[in-house]
C-alpha positions as CSV (number, residue, x, y, z in Angstrom):
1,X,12.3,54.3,-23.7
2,X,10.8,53.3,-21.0
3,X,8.5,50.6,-22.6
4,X,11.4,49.1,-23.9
5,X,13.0,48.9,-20.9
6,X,10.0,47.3,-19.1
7,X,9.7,44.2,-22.0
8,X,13.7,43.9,-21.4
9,X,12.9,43.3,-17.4
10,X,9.9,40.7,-18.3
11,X,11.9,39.2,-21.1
12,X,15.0,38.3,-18.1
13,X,12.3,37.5,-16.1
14,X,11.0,34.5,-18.4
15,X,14.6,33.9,-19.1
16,X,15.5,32.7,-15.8
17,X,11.9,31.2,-15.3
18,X,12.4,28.9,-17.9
19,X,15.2,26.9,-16.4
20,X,13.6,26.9,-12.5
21,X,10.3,25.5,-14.5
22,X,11.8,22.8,-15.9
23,X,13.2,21.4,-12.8
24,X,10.1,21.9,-10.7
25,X,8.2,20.1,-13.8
26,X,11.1,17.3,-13.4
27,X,11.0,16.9,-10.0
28,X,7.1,16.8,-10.1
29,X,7.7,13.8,-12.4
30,X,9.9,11.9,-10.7
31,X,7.8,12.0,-7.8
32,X,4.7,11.0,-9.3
33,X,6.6,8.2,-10.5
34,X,7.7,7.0,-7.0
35,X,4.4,7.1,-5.9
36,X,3.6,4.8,-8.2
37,X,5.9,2.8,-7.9
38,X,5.4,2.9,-4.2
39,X,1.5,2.7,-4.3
40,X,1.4,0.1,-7.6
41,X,4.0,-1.4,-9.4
42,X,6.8,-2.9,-6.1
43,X,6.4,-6.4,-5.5
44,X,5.0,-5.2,-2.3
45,X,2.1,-3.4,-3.9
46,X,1.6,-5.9,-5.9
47,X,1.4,-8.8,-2.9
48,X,-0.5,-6.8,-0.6
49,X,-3.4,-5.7,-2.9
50,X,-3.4,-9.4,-3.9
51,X,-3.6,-10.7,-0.3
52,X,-6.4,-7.7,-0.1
53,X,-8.7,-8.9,-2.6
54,X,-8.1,-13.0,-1.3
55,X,-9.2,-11.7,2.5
56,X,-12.8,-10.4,1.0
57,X,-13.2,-14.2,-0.3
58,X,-12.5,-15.7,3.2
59,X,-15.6,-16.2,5.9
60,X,-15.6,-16.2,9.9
61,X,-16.7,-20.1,9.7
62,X,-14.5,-21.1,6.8
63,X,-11.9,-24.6,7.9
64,X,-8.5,-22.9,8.1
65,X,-7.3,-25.1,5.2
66,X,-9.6,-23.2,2.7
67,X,-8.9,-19.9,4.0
68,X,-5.5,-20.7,3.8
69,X,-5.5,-22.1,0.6
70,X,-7.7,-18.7,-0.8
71,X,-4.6,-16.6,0.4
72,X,-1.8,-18.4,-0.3
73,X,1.2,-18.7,2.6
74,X,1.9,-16.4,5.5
75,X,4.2,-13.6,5.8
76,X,4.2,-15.0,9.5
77,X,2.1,-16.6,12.3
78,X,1.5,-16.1,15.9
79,X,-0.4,-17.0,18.5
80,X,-3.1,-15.4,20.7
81,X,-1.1,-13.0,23.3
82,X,-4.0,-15.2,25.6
83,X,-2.3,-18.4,26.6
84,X,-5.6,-20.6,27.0
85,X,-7.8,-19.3,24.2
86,X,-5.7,-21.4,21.2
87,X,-5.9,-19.0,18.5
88,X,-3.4,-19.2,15.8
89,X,-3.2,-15.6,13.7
90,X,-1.8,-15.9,10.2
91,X,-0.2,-12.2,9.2
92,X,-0.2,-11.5,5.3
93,X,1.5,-8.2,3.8
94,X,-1.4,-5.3,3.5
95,X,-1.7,-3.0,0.4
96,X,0.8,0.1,1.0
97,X,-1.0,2.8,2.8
98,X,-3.1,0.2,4.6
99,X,-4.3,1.4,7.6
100,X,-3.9,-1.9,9.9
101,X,-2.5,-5.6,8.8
102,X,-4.0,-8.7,7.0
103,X,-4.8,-11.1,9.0
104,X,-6.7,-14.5,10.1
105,X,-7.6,-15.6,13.5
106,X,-8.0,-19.2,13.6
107,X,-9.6,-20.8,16.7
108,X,-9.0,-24.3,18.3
109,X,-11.2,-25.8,16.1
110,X,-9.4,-25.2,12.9
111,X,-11.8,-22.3,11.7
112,X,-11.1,-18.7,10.9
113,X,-13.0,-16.9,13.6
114,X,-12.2,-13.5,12.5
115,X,-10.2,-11.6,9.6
116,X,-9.0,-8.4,8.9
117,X,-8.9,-6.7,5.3
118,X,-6.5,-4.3,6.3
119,X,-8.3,-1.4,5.9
């Protein structure tokens, strides 16, 4: 008797498992799918990993006009926080989960003196 009524316990047991399983298997899902989403398929994944592999083409040296025509318009464009110095910086959207912005720092000659990949 008591066998069966140890198999009647686990049997309940499984019973209400089931259910709570399948939720926690859904809710794993749907996340999994927002993070793709999120990290691949939103039209800001998709700009910023394109803007990511265009900043590897441009140079430090490069006229502003080629650099500029490698990655497409700007998101926006400011100038250096140091009045005399000239430099015009040209922001792009980074890749989600980028650790710092896309940018291009163009001196007063018209060439990119620096760039950041957004690592």
């Amino acid at each position: 008797m008591k066998r069966h009524a140890a198999q009647g316990y686990i049997t309940s047991f499984f019973t209400v498992l089931r259910p709570v399983a399948s939720v926690l298997l859904g809710f794993l899902v749907l996340v999994l799918l927002a993070y793709g989403y999120i990290a691949w398929w939103s039209p800001e994944a998709i700009s910023g990993g394109r803007n990511e592999r265009n900043a590897h083409r441009v140079r430090p040296g490069m006229r502003s006009s080629q650099a500029r025509a490698i990655m497409g318009p700007a998101e926006r464009t400011t100038s250096s926080s140091n009045p005399g110095d000239g430099r015009t910086i040209y922001v792009y959207t980074p890749p989600p989960f980028a650790s710092d912005a896309i940018y291009l720092a163009v001196g007063p000659d018209s060439t990119v003196i620096g760039i950041s990949h957004g690592d």
